[in-house]
BAKEKE-815394 format. One record per atom (N, C-alpha, C, O): atom name; x, y, z; residue in one letter. Coordinates in Angstrom, 1 decimal. Layout:
BEGIN
(CA (X Y Z) A)
...
END
This chain:
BEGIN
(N (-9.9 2.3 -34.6) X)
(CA (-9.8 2.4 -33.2) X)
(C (-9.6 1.1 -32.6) X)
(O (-10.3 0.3 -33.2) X)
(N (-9.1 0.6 -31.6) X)
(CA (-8.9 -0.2 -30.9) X)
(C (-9.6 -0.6 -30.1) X)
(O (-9.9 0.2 -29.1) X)
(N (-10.2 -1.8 -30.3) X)
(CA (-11.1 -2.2 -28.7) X)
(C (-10.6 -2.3 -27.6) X)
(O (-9.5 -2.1 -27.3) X)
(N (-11.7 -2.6 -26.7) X)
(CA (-11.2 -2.7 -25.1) X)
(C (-10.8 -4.5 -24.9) X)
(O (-9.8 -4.9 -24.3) X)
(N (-11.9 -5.2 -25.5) X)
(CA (-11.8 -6.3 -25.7) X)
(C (-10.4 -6.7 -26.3) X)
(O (-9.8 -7.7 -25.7) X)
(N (-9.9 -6.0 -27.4) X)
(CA (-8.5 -6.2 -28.1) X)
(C (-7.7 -6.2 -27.4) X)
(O (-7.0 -7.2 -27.3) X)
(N (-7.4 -5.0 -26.2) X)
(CA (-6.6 -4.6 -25.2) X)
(C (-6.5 -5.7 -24.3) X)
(O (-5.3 -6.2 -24.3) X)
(N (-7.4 -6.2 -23.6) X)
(CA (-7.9 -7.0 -22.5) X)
(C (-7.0 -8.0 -23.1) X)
(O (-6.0 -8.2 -22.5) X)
(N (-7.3 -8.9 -24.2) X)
(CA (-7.1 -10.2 -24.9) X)
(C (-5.2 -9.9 -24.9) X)
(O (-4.5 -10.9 -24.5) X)
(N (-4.6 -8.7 -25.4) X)
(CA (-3.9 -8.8 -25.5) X)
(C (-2.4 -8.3 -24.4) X)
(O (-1.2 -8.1 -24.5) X)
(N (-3.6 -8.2 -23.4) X)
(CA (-2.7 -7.8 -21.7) X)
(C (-2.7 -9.0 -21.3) X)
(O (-1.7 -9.4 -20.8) X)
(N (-3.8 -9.8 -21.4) X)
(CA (-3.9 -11.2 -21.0) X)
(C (-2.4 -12.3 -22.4) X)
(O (-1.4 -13.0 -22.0) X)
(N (-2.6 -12.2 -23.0) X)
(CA (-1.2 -12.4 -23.7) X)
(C (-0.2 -12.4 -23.4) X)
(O (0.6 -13.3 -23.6) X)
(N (0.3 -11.0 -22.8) X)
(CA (1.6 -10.8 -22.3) X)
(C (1.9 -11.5 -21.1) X)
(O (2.9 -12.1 -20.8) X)
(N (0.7 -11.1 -20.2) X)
(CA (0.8 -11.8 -18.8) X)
(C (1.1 -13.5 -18.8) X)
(O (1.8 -14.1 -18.0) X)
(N (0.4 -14.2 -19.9) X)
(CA (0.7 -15.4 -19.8) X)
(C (2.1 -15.4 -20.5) X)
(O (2.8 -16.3 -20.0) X)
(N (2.9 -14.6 -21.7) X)
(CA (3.8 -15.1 -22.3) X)
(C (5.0 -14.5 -21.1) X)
(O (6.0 -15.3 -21.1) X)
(N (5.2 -13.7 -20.6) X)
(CA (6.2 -13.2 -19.0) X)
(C (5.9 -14.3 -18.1) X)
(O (6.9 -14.8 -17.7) X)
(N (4.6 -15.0 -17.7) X)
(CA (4.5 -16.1 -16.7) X)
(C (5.1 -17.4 -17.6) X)
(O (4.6 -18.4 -17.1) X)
(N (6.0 -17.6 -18.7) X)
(CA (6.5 -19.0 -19.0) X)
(C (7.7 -18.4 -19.7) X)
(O (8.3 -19.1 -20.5) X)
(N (8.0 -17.3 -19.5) X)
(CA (9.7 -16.8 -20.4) X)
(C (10.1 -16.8 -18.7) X)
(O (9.6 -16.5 -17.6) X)
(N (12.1 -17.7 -19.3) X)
(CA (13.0 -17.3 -18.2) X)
(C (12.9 -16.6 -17.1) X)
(O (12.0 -15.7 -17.3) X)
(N (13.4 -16.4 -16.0) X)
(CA (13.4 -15.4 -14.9) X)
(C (14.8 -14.9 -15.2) X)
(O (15.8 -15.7 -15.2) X)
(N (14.9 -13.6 -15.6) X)
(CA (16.3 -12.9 -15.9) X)
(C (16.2 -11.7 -14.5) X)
(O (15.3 -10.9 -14.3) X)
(N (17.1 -12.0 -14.1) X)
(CA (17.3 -11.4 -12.9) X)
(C (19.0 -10.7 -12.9) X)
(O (19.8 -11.5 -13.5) X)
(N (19.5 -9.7 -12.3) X)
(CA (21.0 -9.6 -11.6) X)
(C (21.1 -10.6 -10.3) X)
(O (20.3 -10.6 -9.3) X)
(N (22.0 -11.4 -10.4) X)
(CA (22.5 -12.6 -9.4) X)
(C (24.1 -12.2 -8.8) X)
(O (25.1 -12.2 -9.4) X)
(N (24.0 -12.0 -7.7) X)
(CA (25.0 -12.1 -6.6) X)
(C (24.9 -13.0 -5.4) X)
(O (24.6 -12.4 -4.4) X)
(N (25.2 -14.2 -5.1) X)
(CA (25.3 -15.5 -4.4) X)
(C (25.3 -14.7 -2.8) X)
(O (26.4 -14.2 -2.4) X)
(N (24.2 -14.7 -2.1) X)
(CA (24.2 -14.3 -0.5) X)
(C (23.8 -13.0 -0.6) X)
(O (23.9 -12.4 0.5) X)
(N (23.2 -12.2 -1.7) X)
(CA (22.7 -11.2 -1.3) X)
(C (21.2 -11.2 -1.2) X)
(O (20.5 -11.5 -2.2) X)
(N (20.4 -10.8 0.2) X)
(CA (19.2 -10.5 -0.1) X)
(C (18.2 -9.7 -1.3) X)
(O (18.4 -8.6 -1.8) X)
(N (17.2 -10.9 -1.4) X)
(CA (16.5 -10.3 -2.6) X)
(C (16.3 -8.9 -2.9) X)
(O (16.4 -8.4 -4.1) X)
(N (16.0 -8.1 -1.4) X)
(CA (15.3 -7.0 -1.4) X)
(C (16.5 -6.0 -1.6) X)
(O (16.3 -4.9 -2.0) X)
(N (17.6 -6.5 -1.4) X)
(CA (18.9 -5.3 -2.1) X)
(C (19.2 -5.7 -3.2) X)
(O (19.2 -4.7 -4.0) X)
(N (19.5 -6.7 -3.8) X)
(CA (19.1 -6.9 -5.3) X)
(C (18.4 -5.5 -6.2) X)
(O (18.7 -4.8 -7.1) X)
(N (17.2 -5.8 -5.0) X)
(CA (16.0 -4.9 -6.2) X)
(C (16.3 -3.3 -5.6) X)
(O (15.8 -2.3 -6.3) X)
(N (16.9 -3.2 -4.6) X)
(CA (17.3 -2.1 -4.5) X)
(C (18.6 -0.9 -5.4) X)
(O (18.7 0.3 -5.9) X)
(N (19.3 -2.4 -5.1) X)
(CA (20.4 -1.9 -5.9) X)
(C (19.9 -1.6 -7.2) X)
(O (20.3 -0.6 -7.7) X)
(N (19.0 -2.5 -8.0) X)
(CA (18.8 -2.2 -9.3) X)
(C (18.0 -0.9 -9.2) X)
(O (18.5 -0.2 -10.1) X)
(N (17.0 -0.3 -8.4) X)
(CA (16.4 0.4 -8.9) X)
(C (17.0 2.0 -8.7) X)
(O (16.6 3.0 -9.1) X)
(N (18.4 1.8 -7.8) X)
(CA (19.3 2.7 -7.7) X)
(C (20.2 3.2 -9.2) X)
(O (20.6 4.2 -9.7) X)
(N (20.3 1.7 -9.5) X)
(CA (21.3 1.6 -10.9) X)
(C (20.4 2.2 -12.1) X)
(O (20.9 3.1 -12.8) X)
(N (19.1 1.8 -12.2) X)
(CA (18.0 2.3 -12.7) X)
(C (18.0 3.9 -13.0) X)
(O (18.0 4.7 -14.0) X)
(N (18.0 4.0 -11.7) X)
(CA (17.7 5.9 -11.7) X)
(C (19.1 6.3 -12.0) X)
(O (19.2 7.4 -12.6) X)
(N (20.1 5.9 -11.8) X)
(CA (21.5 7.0 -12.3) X)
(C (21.6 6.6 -13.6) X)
(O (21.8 7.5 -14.5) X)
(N (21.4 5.2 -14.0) X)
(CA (21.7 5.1 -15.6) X)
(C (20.5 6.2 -16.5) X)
(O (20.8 6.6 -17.6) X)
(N (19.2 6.6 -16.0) X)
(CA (18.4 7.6 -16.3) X)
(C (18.6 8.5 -16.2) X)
(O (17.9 9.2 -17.0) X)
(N (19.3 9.1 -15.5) X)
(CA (20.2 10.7 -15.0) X)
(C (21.1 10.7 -15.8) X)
(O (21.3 11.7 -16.4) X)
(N (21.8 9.6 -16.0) X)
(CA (23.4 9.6 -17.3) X)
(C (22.9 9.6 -18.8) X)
(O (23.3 10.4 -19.7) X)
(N (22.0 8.7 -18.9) X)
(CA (21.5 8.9 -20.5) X)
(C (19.9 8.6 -20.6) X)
(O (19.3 7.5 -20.8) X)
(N (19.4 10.3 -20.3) X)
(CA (17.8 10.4 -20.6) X)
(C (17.3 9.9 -21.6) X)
(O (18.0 9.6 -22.7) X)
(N (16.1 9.8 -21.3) X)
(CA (15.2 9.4 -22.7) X)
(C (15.2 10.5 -23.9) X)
(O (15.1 11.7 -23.7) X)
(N (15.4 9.8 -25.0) X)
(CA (15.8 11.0 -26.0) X)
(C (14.3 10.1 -27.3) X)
(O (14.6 9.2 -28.1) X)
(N (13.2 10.6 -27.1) X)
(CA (12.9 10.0 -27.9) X)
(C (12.4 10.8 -29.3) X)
(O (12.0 12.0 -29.2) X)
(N (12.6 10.0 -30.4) X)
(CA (12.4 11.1 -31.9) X)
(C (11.6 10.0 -32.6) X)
(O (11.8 8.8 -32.7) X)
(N (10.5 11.0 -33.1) X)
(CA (9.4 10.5 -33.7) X)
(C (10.0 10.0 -35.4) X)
(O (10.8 10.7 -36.0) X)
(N (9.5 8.6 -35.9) X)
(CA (10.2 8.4 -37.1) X)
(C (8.7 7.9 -38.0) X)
(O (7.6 7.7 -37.5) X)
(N (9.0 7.8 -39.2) X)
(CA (7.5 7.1 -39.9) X)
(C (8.4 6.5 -41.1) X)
(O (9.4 6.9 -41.6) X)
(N (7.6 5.4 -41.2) X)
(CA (8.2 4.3 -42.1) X)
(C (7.8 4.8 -43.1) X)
(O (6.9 5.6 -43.0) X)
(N (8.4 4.4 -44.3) X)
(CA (8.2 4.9 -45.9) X)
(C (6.6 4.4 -46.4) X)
(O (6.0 3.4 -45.9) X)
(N (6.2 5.0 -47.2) X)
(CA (4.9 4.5 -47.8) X)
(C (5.0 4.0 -48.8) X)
(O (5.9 4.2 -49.6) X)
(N (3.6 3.0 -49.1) X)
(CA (4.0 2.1 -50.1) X)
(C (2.8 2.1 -50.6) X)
(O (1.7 2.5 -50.2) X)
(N (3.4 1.2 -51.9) X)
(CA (2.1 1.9 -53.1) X)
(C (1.4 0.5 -53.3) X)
(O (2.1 -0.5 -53.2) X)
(N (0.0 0.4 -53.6) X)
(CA (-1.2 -0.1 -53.3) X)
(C (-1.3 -0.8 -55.5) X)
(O (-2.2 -0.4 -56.2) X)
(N (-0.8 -1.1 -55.6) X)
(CA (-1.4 -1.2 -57.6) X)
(C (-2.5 -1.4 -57.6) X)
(O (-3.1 -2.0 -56.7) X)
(N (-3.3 -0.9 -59.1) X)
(CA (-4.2 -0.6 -59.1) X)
(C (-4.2 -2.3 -59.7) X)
(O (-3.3 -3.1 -59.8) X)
(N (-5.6 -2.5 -60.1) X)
(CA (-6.1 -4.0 -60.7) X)
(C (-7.1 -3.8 -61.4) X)
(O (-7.5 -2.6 -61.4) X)
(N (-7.8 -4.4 -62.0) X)
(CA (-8.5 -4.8 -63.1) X)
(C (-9.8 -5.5 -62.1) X)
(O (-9.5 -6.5 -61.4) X)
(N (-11.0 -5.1 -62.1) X)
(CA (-12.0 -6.1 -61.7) X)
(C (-13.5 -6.1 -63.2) X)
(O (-13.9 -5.3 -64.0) X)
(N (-13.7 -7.7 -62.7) X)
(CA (-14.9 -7.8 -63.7) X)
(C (-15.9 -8.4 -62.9) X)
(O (-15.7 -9.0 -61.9) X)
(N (-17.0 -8.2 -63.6) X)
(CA (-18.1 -8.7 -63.1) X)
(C (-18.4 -9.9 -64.2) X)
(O (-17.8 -10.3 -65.2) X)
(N (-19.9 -10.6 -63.1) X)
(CA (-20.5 -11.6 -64.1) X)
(C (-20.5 -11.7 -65.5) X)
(O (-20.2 -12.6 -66.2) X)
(N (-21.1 -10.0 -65.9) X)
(CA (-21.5 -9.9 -67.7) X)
(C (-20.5 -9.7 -68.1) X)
(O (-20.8 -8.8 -68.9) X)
(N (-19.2 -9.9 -68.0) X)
(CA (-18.0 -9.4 -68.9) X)
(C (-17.5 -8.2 -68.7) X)
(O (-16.3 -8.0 -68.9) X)
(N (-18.3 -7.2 -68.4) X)
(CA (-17.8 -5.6 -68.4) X)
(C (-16.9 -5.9 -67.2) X)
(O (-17.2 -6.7 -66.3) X)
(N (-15.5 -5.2 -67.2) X)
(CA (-14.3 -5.2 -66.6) X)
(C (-14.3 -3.2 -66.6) X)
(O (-14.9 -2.5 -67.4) X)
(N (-13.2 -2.8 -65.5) X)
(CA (-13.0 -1.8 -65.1) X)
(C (-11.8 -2.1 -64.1) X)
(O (-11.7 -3.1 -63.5) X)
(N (-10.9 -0.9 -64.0) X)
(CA (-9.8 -0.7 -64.0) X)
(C (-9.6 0.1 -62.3) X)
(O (-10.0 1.3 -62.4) X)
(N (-9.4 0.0 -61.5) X)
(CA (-9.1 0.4 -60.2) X)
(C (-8.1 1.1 -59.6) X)
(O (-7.8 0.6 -58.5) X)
(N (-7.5 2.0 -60.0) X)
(CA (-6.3 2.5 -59.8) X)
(C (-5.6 2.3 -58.4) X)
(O (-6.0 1.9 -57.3) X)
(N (-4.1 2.8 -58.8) X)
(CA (-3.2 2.2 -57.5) X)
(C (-3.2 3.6 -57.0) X)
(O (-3.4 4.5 -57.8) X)
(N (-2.9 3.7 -55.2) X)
(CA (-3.0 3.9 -54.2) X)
(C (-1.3 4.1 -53.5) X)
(O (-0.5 3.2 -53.4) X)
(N (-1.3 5.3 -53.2) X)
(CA (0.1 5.4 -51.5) X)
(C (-0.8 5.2 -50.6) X)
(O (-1.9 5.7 -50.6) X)
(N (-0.3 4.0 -49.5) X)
(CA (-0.2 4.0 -48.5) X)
(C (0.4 5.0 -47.5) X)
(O (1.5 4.5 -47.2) X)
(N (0.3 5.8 -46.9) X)
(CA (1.5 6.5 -46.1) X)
(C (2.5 5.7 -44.7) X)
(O (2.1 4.7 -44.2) X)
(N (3.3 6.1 -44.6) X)
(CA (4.2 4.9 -43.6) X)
(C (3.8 5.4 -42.2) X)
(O (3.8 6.5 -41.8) X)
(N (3.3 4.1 -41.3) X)
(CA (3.2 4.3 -39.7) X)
(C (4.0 5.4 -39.4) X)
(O (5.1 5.6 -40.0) X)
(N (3.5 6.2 -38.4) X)
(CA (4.4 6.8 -37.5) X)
(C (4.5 5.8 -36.1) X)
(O (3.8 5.0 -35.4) X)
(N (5.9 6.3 -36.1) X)
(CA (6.4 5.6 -34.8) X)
(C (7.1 6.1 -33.8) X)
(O (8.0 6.7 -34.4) X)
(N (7.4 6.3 -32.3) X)
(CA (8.5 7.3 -31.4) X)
(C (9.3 5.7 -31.1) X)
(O (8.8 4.6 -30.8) X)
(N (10.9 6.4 -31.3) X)
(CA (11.9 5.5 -30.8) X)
(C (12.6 6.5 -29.6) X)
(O (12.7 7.7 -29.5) X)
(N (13.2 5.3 -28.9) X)
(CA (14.0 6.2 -27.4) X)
(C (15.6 5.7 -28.3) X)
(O (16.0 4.5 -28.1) X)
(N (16.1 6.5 -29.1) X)
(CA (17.6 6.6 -29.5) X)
(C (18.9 5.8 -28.2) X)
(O (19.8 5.0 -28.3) X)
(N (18.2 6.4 -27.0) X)
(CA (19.0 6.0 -25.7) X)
(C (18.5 4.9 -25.2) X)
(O (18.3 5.0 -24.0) X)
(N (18.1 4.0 -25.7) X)
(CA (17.8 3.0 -24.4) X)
(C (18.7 2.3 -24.7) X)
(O (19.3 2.1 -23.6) X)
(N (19.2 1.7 -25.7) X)
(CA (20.7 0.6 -25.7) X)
(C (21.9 0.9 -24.9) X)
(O (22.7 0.1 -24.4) X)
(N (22.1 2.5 -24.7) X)
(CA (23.2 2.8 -23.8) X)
(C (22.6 3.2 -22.6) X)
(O (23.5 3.7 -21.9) X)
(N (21.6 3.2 -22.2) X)
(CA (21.2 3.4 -20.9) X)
(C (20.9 2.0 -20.3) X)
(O (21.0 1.8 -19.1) X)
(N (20.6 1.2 -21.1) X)
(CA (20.3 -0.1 -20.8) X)
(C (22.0 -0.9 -20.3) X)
(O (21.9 -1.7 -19.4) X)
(N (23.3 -0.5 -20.9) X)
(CA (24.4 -0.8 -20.4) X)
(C (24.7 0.1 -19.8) X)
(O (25.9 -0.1 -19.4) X)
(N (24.3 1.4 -19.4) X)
(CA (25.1 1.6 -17.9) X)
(C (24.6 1.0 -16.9) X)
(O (25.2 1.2 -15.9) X)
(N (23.2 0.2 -16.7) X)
(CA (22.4 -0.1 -15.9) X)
(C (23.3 -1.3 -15.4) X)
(O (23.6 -1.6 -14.2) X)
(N (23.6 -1.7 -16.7) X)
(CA (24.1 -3.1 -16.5) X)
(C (25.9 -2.6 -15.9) X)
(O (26.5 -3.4 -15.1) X)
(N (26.3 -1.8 -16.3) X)
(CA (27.7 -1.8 -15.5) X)
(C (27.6 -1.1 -14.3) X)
(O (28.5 -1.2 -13.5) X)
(N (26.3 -0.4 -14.1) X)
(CA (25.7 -0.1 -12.5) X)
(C (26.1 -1.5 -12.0) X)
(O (27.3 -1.5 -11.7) X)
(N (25.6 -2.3 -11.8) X)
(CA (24.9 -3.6 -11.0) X)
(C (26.3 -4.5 -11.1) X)
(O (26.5 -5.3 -10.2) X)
(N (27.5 -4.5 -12.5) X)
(CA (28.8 -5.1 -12.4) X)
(C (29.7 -4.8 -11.5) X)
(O (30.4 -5.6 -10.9) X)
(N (29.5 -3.3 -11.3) X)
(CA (30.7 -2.1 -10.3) X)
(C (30.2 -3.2 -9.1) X)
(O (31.1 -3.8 -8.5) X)
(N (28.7 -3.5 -8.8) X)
(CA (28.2 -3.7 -7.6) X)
(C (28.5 -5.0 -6.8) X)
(O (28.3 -5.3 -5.6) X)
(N (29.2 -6.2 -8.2) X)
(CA (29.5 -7.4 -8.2) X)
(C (28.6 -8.4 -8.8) X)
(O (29.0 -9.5 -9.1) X)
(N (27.0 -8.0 -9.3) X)
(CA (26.2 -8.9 -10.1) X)
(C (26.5 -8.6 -11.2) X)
(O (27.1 -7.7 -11.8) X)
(N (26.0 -10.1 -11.5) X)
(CA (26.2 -10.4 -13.0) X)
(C (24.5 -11.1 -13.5) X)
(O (23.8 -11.7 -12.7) X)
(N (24.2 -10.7 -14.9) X)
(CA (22.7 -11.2 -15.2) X)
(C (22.8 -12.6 -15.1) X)
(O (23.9 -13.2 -15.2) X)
(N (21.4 -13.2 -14.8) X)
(CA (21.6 -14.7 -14.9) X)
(C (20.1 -14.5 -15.6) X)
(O (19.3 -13.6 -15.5) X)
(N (19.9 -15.6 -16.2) X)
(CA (18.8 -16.0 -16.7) X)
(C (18.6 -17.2 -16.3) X)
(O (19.6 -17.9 -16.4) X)
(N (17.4 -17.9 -15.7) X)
(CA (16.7 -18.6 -14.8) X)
(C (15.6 -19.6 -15.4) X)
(O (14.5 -19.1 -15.4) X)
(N (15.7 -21.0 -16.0) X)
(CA (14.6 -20.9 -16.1) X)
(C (13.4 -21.4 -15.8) X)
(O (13.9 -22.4 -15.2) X)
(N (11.9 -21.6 -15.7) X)
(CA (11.0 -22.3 -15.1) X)
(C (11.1 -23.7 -14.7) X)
(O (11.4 -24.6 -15.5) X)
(N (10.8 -23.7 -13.3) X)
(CA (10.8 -25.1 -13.2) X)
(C (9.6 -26.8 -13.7) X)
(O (8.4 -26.9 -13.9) X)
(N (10.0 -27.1 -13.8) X)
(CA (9.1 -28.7 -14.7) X)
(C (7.8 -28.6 -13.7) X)
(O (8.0 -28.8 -12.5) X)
(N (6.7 -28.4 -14.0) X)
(CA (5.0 -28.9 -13.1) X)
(C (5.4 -29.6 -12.1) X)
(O (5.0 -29.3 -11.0) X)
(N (6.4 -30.8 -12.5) X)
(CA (6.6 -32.0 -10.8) X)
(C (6.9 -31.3 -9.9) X)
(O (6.4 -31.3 -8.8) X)
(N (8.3 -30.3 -10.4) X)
(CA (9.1 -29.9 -9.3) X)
(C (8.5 -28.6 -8.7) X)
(O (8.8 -28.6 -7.5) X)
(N (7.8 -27.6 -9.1) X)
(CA (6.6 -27.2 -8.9) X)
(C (5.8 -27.3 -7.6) X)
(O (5.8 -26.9 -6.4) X)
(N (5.2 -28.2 -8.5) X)
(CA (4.0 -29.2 -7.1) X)
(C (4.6 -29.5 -6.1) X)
(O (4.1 -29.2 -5.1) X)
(N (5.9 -30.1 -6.1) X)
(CA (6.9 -30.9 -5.3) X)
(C (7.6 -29.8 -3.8) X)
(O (7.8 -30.1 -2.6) X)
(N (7.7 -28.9 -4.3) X)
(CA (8.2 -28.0 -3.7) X)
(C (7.4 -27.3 -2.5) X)
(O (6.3 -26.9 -2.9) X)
(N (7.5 -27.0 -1.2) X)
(CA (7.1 -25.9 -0.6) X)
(C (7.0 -24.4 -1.1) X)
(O (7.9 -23.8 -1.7) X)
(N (6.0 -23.8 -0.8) X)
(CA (5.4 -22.5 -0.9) X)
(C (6.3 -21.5 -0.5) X)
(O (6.3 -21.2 0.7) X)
(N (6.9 -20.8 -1.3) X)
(CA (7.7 -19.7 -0.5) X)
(C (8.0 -18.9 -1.6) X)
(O (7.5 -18.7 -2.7) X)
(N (8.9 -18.3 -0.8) X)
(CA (9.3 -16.9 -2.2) X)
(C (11.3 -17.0 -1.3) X)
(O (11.7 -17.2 -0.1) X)
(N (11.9 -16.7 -2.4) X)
(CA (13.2 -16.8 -2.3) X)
(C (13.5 -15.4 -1.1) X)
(O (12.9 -14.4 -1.3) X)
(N (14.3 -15.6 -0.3) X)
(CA (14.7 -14.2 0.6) X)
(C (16.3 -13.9 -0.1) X)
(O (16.6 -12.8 -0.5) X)
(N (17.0 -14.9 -0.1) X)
(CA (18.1 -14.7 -0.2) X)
(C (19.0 -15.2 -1.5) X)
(O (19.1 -16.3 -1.9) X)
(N (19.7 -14.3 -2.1) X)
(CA (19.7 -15.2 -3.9) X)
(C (20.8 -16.9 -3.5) X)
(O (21.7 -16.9 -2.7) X)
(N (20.5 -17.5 -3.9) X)
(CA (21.2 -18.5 -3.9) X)
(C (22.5 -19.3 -4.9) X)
(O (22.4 -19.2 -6.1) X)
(N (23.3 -19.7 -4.5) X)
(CA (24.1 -20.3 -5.5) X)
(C (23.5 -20.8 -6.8) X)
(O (22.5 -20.2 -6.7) X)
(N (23.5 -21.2 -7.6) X)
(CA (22.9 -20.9 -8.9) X)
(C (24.1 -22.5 -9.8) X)
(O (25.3 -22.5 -10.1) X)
(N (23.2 -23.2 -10.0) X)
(CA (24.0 -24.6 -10.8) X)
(C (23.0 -24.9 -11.9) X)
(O (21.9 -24.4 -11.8) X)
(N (23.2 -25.7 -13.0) X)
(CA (22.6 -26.2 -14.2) X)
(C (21.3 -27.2 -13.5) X)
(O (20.7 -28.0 -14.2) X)
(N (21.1 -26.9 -12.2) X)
(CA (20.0 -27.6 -12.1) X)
(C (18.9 -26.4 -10.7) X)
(O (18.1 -26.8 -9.9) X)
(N (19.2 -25.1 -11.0) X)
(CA (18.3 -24.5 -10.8) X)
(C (17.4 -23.9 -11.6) X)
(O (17.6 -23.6 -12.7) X)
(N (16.1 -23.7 -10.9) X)
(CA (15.4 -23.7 -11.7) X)
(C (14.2 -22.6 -11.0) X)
(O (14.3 -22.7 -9.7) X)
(N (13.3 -21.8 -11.3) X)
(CA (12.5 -20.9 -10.8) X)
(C (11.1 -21.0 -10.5) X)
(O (10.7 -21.5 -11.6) X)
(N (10.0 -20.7 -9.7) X)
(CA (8.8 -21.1 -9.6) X)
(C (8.5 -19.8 -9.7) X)
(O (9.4 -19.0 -9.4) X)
(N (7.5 -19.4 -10.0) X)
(CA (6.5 -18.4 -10.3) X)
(C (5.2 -18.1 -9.4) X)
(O (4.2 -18.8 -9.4) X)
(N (5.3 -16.9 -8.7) X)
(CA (4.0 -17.3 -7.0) X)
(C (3.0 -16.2 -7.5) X)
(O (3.6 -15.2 -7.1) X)
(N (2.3 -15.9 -7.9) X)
(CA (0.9 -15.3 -8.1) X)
(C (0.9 -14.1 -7.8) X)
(O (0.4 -13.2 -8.5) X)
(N (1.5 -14.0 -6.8) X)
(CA (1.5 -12.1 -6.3) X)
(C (3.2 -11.8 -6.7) X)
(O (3.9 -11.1 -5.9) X)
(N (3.7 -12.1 -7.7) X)
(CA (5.0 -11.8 -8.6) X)
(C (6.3 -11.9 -8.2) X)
(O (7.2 -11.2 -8.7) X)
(N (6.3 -13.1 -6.9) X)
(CA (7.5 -13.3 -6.1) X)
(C (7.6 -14.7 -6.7) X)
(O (6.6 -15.4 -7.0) X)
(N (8.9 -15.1 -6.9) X)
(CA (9.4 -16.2 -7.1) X)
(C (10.0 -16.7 -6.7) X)
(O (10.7 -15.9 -6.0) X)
(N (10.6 -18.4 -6.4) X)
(CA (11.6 -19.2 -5.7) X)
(C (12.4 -20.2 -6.7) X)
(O (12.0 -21.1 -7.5) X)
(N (13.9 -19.7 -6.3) X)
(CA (14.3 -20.7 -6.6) X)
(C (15.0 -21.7 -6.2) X)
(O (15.5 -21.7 -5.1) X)
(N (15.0 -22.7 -7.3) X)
(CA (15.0 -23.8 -6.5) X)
(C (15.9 -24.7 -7.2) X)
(O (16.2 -24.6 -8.4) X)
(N (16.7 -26.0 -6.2) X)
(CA (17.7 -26.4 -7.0) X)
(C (17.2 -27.7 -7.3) X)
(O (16.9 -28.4 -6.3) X)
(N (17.0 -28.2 -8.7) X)
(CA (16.4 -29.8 -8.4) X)
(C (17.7 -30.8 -8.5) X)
(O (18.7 -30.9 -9.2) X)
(N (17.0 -31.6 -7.3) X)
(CA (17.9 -33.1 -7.0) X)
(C (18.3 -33.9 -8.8) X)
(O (17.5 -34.3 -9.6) X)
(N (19.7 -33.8 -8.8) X)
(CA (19.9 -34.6 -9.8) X)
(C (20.9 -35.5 -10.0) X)
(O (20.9 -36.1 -11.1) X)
END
């Protein structure tokens, strides 16, 4: 069974490894953030209407355990026989790769295109005023994204 502690350790994991991976966002130059997220979560629900979740339970093959040979201190040895393991069960969604590209030709029809973003350097960070982006911005090899606590971010272009 799984601890709570395991859980905890390992929500705390994710949350730190999403707060230092890229900002992958859809980018269209002058569109407000909040249609962005609109549009996506429109594109969201029709690409879910076009190709539902189809998910089918699968289980990995099982594998065999050999037996071994153990001895003790006085010489007497005995024989331990080998073992099947049975294979994990697992559920896969068959459809998310093609649901995942109509999403994405949702959001193309719409004029965005994905951009991947990534974190800005500590200085520039620090350096920067407090805000959260309203409006997506032009987007050059020297943008870069801040990360705000309540899950809004800014980006930002550094002087170079």
């Amino acid at each position: 069974m799984i601890s709570l502690r395991f859980l905890f350790v390992l929500g705390v994991g994710l949350l730190v490894w999403t707060a230092c991976a890229p900002l992958s966002i859809y980018h269209r130059e002058g569109v407000p953030v909040s249609r962005m997220q609109s549009d996506l979560l429109a594109c969201e629900i029709s690409a879910l209407a076009d190709v539902p979740v189809a998910n089918q339970v699968r289980r990995e093959p099982p594998r065999y355990i050999p037996g071994r040979r153990i001895c003790n201190a006085d010489g007497s040895c005995y024989t331990r026989g080998g073992y099947y393991v049975p294979g994990e069960v697992y559920t896969v969604d068959v459809n998310l790769g093609l649901r995942n590209r109509a999403e994405q030709q949702c959001m193309a029809n719409q004029g965005y295109s994905p951009a991947t973003i990534p974190n800005c350097p500590n200085g520039v960070s620090r350096a920067a005023p407090k805000g959260a982006t309203q409006v997506l911005p032009r987007l050059s090899s020297q943008s870069c994204v801040i990360r705000n606590d309540d899950g809004s971010w800014q980006i930002v272009t550094q002087a170079g």
